[in-house]
C-alpha positions as CSV (number, residue, x, y, z in Angstrom):
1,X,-1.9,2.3,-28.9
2,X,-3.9,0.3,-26.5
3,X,-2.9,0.2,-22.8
4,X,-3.4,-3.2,-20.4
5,X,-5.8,-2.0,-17.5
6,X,-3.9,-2.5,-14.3
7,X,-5.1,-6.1,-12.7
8,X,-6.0,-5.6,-9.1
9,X,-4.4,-8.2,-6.6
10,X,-5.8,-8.7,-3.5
11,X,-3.5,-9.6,-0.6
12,X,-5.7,-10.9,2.5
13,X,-4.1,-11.0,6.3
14,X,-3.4,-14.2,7.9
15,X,-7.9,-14.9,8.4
16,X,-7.6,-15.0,4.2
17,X,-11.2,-14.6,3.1
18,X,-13.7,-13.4,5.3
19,X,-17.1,-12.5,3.5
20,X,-18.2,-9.4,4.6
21,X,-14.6,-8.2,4.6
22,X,-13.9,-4.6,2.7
23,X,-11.3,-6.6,0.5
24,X,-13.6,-9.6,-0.8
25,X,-16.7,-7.2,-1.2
26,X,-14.4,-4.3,-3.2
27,X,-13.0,-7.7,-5.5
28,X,-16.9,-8.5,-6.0
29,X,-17.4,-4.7,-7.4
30,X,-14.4,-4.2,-9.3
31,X,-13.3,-5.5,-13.0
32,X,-9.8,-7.3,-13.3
33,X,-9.7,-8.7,-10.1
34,X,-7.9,-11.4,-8.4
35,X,-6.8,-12.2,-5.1
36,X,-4.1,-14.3,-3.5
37,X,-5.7,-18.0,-2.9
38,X,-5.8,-19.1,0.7
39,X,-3.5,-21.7,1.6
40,X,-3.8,-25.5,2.8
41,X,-0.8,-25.9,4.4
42,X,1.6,-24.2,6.5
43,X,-0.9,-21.2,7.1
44,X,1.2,-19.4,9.3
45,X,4.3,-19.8,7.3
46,X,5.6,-16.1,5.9
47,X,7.6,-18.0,3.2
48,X,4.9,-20.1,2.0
49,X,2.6,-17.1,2.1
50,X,4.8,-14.9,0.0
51,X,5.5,-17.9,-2.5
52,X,1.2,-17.5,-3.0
53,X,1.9,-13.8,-3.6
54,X,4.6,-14.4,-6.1
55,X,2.6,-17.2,-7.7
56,X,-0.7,-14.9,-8.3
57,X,1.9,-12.1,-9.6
58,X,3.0,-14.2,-12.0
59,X,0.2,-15.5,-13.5
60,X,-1.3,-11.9,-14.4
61,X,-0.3,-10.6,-17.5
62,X,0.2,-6.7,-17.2
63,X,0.2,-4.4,-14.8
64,X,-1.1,-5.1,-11.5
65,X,-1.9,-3.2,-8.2
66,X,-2.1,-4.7,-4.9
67,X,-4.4,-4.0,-2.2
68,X,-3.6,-5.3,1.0
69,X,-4.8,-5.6,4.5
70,X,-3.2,-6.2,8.1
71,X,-0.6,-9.3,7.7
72,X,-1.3,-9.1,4.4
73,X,0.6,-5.8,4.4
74,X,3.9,-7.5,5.8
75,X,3.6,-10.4,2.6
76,X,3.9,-7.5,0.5
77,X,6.7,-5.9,2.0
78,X,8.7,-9.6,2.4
79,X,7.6,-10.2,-0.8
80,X,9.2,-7.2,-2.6
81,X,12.3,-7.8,-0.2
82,X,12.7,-11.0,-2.4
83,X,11.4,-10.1,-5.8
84,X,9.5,-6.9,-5.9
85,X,12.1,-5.7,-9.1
86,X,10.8,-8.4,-10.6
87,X,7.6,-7.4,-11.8
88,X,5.2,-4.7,-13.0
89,X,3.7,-3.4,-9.9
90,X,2.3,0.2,-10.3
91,X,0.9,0.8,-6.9
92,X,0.0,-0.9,-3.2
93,X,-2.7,0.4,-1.0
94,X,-1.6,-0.9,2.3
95,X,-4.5,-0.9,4.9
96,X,-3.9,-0.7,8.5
97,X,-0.7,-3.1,8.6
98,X,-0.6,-5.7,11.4
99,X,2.5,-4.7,13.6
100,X,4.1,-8.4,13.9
101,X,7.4,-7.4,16.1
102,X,4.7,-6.5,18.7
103,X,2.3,-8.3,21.0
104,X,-1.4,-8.8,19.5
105,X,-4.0,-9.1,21.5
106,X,-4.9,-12.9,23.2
107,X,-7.2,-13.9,20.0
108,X,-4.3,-13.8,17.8
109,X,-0.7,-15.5,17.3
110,X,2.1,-14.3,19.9
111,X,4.9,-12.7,18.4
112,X,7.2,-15.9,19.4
113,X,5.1,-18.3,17.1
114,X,5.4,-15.1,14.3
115,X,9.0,-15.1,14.5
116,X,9.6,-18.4,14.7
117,X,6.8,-18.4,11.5
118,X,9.4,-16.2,9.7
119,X,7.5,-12.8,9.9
120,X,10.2,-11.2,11.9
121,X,11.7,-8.7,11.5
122,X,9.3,-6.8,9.2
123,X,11.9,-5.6,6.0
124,X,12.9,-1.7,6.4
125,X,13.9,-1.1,3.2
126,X,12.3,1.3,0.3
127,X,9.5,-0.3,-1.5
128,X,10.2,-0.5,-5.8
129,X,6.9,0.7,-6.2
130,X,4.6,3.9,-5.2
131,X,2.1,3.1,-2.2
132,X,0.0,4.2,0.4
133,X,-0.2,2.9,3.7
134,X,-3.2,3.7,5.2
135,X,-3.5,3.4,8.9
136,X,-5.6,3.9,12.0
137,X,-5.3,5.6,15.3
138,X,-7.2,3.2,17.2
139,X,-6.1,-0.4,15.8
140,X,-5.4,-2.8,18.4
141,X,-2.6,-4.1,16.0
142,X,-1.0,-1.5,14.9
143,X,0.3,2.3,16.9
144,X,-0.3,4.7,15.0
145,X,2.9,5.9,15.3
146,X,4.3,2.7,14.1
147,X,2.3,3.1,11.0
148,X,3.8,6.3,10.3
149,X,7.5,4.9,10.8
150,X,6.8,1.6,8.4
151,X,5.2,4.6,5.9
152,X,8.7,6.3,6.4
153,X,10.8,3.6,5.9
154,X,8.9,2.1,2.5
155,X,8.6,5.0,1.1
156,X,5.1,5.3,1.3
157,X,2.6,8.3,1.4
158,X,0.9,7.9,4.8
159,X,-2.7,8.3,5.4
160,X,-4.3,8.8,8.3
161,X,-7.7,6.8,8.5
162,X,-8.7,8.2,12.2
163,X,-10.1,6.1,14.5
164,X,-11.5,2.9,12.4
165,X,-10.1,0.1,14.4
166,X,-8.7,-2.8,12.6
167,X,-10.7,-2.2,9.3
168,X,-12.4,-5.0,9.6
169,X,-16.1,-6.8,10.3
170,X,-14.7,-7.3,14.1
171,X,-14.5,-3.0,13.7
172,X,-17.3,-2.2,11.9
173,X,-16.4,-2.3,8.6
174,X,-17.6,-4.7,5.8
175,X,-17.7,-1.8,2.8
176,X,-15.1,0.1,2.7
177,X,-15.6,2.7,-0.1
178,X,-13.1,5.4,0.4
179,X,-10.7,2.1,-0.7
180,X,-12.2,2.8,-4.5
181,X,-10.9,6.6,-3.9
182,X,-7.6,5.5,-3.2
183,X,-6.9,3.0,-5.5
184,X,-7.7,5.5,-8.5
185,X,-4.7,6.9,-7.7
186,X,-2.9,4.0,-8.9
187,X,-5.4,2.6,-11.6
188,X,-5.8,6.2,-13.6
189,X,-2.4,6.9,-13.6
């Protein structure tokens, strides 16, 4: 019997794709590969952002695992609020979430334009599929703490990153390659 190999999706924040990002150069090194397509309208929009989640899912033939970062994180967990029973997902490495019910610093959107954007509140209930949120204790938006309760509340293994910022260029992070480490958890299963 011959088994599918998992499909990796990438999941972007709300920047989408940023060259030297950990996401778009881990998608340049790995095989079966694909990552959510950056949108041309309504960039802010949660909705229409989950719709390009749901969209990518379903044009992937097996099973996939999802690898997202910062806002990218919240898609996810909107996303299986509205149809995560709905497909094969075998595992979500969830990178330093971007806490949207609280104030970002001035370079990004106010948590008024986010709600009014439809990313509050961020969904509480259990994700349908294993995952690891990984989080750090210095990012500027995200608490640590806050991490830890979103882990909680989906049902995800927590791990703690230590002080590493956003996880991002803008913290000193283009590679990324303890994300390969992780990820095997999902793809040798």
């Amino acid at each position: 019997m011959t088994t599918t190999p998992s499909t990796i999706l990438i999941v972007p924040g709300l920047r989408d794709h940023v060259p030297e990002h950990w996401q778009t150069l881990l998608a340049a090194k790995l095989p079966h590969v694909h990552t959510v397509p950056p949108l041309e309208d309504d960039k802010l929009s949660c909705a229409a952002r989950v719709e390009a989640l749901d969209r990518a899912l379903r044009a992937i033939a097996g099973p996939v695992v999802l690898v997202a970062h910062s806002a990218g994180v919240m898609m996810v967990a909107h996303w299986a609020r509205k149809h995560g029973a709905n497909h094969s997902i075998k595992g979500a490495l969830l990178a330093t979430p971007a806490d949207v019910e609280s104030p970002f610093p001035a370079a990004y959107p106010t948590t008024d334009t986010l709600r009014e954007h439809g990313w509050l509140p961020i969904p509480r209930s259990a994700l349908p599929f294993p995952s690891l949120l990984a989080a750090s204790r210095n990012d500027p938006l995200c608490a640590f703490e806050r991490a830890d309760t979103l882990a909680q509340e989906w049902g995800s293994e927590l791990v703690d990153l230590g002080e590493v910022g956003h996880l991002n260029p803008a913290s000193g992070y283009g590679e990324w390659p303890r994300a390969v480490e992780l990820l095997q958890r999902f793809v040798a299963a």
